[in-house]
C-alpha positions in Angstrom: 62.6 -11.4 -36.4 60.0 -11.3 -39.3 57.2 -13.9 -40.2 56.6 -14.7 -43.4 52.8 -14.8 -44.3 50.2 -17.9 -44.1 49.5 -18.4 -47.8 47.3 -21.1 -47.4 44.9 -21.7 -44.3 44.5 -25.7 -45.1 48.8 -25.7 -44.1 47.8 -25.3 -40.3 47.2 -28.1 -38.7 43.1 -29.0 -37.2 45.5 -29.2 -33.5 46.2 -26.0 -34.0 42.9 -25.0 -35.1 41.1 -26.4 -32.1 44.0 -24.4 -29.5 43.0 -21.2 -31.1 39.0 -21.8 -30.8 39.1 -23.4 -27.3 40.3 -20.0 -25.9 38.1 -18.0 -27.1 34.3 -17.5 -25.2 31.4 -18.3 -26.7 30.5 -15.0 -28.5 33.7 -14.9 -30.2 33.8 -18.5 -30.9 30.2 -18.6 -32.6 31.8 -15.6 -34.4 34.8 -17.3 -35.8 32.7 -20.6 -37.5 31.2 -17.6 -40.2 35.5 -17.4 -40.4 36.4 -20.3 -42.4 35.2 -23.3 -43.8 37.6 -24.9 -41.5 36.9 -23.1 -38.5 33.2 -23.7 -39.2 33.9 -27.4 -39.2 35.7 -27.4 -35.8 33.0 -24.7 -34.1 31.0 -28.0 -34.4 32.8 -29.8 -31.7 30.8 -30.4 -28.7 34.0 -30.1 -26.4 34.5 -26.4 -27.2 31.2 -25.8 -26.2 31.3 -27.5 -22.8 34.1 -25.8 -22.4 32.1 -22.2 -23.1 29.3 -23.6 -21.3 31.8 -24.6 -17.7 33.0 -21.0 -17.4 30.0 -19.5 -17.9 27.9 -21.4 -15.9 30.1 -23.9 -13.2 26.8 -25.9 -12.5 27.4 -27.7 -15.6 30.6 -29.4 -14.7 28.6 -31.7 -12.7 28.1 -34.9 -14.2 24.1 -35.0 -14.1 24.2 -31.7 -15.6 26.1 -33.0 -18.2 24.0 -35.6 -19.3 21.0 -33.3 -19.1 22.3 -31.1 -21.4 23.3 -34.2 -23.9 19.9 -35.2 -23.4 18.5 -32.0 -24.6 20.8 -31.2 -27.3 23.9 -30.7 -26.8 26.4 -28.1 -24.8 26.3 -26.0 -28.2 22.2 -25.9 -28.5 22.1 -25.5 -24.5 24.8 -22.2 -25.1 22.4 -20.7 -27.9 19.3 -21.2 -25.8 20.5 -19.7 -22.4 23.3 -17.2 -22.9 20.8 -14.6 -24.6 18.1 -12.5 -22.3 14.6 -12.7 -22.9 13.6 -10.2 -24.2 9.3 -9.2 -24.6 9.0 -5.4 -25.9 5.0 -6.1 -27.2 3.4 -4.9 -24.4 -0.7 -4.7 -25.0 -2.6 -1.7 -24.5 -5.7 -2.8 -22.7 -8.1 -1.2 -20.3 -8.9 -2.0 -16.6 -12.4 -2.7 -17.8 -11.2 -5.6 -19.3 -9.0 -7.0 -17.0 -11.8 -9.2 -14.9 -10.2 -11.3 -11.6 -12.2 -14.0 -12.9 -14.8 -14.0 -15.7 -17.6 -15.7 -14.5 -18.3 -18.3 -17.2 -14.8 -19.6 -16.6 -12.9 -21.4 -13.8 -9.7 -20.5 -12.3 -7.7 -23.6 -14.1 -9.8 -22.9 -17.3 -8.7 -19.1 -16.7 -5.3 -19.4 -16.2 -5.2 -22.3 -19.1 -3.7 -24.9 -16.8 -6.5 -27.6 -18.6 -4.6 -28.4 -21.9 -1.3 -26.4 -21.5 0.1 -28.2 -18.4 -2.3 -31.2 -18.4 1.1 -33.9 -19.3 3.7 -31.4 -17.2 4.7 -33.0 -13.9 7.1 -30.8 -11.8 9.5 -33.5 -12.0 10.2 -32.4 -15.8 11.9 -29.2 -15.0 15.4 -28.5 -13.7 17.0 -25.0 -12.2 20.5 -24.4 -12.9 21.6 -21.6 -10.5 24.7 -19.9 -10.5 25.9 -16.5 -8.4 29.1 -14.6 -9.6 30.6 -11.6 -7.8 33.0 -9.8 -9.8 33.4 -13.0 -12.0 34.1 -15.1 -9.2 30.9 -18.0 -8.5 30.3 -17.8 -5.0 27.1 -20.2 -5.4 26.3 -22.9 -7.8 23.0 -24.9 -6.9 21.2 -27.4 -9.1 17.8 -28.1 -8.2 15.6 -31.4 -9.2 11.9 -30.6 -10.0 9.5 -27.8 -8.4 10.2 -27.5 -4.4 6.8 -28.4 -2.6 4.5 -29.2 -5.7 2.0 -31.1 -4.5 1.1 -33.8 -6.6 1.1 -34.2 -10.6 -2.6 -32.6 -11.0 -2.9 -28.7 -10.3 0.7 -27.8 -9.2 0.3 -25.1 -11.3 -2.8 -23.8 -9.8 -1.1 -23.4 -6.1 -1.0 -19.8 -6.5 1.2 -17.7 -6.1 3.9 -19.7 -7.8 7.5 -19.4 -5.7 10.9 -21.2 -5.8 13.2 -20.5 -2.5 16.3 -21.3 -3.2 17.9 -19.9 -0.4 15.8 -18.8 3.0 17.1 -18.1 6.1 15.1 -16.6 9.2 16.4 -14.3 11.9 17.1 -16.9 14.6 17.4 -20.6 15.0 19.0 -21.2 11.3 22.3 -23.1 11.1 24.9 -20.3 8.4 27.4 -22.7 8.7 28.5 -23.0 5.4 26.5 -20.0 3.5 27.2 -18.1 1.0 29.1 -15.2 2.0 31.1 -12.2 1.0 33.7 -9.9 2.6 36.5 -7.3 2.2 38.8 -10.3 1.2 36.6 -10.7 -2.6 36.7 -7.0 -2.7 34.0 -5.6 -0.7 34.8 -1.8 0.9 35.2 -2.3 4.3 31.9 -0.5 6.4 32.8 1.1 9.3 29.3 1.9 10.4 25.7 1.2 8.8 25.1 4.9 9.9 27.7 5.5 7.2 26.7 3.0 4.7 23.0 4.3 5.2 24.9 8.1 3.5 27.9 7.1 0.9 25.8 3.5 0.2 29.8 2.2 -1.4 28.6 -1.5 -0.3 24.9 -1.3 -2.1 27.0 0.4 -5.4 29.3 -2.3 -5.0 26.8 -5.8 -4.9 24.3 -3.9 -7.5 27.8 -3.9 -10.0 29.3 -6.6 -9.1 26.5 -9.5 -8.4 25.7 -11.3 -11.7 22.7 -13.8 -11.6 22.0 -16.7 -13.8 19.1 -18.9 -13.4 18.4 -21.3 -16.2 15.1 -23.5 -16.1 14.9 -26.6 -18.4 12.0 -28.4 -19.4 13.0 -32.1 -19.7 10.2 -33.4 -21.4 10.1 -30.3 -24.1 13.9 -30.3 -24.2 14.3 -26.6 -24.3 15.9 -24.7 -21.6 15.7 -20.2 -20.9 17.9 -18.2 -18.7 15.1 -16.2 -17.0 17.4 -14.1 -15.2 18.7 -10.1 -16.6 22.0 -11.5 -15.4 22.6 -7.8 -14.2 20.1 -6.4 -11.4 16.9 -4.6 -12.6 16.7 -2.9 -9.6 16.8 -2.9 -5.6 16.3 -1.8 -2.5 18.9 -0.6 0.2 18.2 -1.5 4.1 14.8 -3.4 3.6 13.6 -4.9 5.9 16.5 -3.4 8.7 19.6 -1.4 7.7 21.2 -4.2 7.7 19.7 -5.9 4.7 20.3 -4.8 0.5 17.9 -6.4 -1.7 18.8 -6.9 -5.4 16.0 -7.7 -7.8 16.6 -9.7 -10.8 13.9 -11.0 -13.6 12.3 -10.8 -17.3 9.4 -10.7 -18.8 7.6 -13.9 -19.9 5.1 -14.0 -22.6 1.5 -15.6 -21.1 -1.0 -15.5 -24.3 -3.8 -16.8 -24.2 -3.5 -17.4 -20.4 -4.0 -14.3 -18.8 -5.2 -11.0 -20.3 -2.4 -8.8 -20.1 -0.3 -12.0 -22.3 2.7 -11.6 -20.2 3.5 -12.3 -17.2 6.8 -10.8 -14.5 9.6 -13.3 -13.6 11.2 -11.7 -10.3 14.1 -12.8 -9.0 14.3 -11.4 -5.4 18.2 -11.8 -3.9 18.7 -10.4 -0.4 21.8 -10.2 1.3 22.6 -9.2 4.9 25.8 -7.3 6.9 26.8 -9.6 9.6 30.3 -8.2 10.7 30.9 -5.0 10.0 34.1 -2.5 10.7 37.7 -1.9 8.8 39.0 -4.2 7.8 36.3 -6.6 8.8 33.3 -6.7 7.1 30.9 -9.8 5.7 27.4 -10.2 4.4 25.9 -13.1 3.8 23.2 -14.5 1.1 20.3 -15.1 3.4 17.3 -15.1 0.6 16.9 -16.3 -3.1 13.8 -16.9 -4.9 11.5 -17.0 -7.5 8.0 -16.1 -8.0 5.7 -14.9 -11.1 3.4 -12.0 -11.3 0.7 -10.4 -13.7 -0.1 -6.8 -13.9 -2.4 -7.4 -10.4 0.0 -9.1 -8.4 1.5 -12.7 -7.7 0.0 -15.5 -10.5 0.0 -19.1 -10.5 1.0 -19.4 -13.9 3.9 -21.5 -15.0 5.1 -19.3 -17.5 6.6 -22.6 -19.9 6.1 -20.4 -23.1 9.4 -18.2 -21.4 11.1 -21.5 -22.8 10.5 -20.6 -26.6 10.2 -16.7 -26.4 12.4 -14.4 -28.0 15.7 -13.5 -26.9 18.7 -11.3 -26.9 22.1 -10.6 -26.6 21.5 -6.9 -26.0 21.0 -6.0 -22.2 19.5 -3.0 -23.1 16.4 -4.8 -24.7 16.3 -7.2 -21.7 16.2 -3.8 -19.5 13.2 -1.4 -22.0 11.4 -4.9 -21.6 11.1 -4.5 -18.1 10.3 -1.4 -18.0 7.4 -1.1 -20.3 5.9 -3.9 -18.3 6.5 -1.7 -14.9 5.1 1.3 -17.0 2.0 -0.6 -18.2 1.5 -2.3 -14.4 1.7 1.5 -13.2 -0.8 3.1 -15.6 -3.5 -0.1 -15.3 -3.1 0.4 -11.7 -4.1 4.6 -12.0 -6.6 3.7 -14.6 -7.9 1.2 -11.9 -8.1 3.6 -9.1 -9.8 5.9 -11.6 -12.2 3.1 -12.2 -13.2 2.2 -8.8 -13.6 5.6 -8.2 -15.8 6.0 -10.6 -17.8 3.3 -9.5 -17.9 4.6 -5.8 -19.2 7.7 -7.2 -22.1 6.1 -8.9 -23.0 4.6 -5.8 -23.2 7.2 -3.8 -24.6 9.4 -6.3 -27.8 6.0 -6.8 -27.6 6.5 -2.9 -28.6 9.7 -2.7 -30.5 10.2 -5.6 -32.6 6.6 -4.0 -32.8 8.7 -0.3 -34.2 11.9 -2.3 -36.8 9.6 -4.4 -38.5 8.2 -1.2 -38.4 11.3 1.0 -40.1 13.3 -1.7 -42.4 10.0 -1.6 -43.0 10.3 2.2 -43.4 13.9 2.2 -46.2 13.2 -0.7 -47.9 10.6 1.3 -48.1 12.9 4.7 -49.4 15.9 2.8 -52.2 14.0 1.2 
């Protein structure tokens, strides 16, 4: 049977226009509006992007969700700011030197630049939107309502270090009824011994390929929101703390000018996930950890990192990725050239040490002889 050729795009009908665009994802849709006039017109519809925004992110098929995102914009604005990675290649080149803990004619809040920055930001203005795939199946969507455990309106930013547990589960005496967990039936390999999974590591290759992370935080008041998760893991660890236990470790790189020297600062998203049946077929892990916490070049920071909300961004994983690991590379060199320094600085001691011990025995020695 042959089809004759569409002459004219205005002889389709908008109906059929808006079947063809709510199909495709949100990529492809944003790619079509530079199609047509017409297509360009209809891209414009808020339902298409609700649509985008529900299978990427199931969290927002809840009703409050919804209206957040109205209230910040719209589905389509929300889809623009969150599907891209941050991405922060312009790592400085500064010396240990200048790195002080604390410079001396500052305070801490004046330091970190929690004074002006922060001074009208209550906990209560922000919003995590948290959802867990494994091979494009959600296995966790969690929304949470302000910081957890800010305490207070003034200085919650100070509370240092800064940390979000989502999920947190101790060894004994927690209730798993109901957790998140995974086994042979979603497509895990079956592990017939930790002794085994500690050689082939199948069950570490399969979570680090198949876990996908999304953690979007929105500031109410600013009405801007950041996905401040790689979506893909950076890195991990396999059987930390026990054999049992595969960390996965998530993150990007916020910008921190004119807060802290190094003007960034490391958003780590720490997942951990532990083997609590294991044999063929049988074998489960469960989610027992999720958090958040931010760190500078020297270790965990208070700051709250609201500049990640209007940083740059990309669609390219791979710039999300060299991001990271110039930061790691810069953390690793200022922590050599620190070494270096306080090595120096022992030596100086010791060499004023002796050089004080020689100075007053050849003074003793003088004052005997005479």
């Amino acid at each position: 049977m042959s089809v004759s050729p569409i002459e004219n795009m205005g002889t389709l009908s908008s109906d059929l226009f808006y079947d063809i665009l709510k199909r495709l994802d949100g990529a492809t849709l944003a790619s079509a509006s530079c199609a047509c006039a017409a297509f360009s017109s209809m891209s414009k519809e808020e339902r298409l992007w609700e649509d985008v925004c529900s299978s990427m992110w199931p969290s927002t098929k809840r009703d409050d969700v919804k209206n957040l995102i109205s209230s910040i914009g719209g589905f389509k604005k929300f889809y623009a700011d969150c599907f891209p990675l941050i991405v922060n290649t312009e790592v400085p080149d500064f010396r240990w030197s200048d790195y002080p803990e604390y410079p001396e004619e500052l305070t801490e809040a004046e330091y970190y630049g929690d004074i002006d920055e922060f001074e009208n930001v209550s906990p209560l203005d922000f919003v995590s939107i948290v959802d867990i795939r494994y091979k494009d199946k959600t296995i966790c969507s969690k929304v949470i309502w302000g910081i957890p455990n800010a305490n207070g309106f003034n200085g919650w930013f100070s509370n240092c270090p800064f940390r979000i547990d989502l999920f947190t589960f101790s060894d004994t005496g927690d209730d798993h009824t109901g957790g998140v967990t995974l086994s042979v039936a979603d497509g895990l390999p079956p592990v017939t011994s930790m002794e085994r999974e500690r050689k082939d590591g199948k069950l570490w290759q399969e979570l680090r390929d198949g876990i996908r992370l999304s953690w979007i935080v929105v500031n109410t008041k600013a009405k801007q929101a950041a996905n401040l998760s790689s979506w893909s893991p950076l890195g991990g660890q396999r059987h930390w703390p026990t054999d049992k236990d595969f960390l996965l470790r998530f993150g990007s790189v916020l910008p921190a000018k004119d807060i802290l020297p190094c003007q960034m600062v490391e958003c780590i998203l720490a997942m951990k996930f532990r083997v609590t049946e294991a044999g063929d077929p049988h074998t489960t892990i469960e989610l027992t950890e999720l958090c958040m916490q931010l760190g500078d070049m020297d270790g965990p920071t208070s700051t709250g990192g609201t500049e990640a909300l209007s940083c740059n961004r990309s669609r390219n994983y791979s710039l999300a990725l060299e991001s990271c690991q110039m930061y790691s590379k810069a953390r690793s060199e200022m922590k050599e050239e620190k070494l270096r320094y306080e090595s120096m600085l022992d030596q100086l001691f010791i060499l004023g040490g002796i050089t004080a011990f020689v100075t007053l025995s050849c003074y003793f020695v003088r004052v005997f002889v005479s």
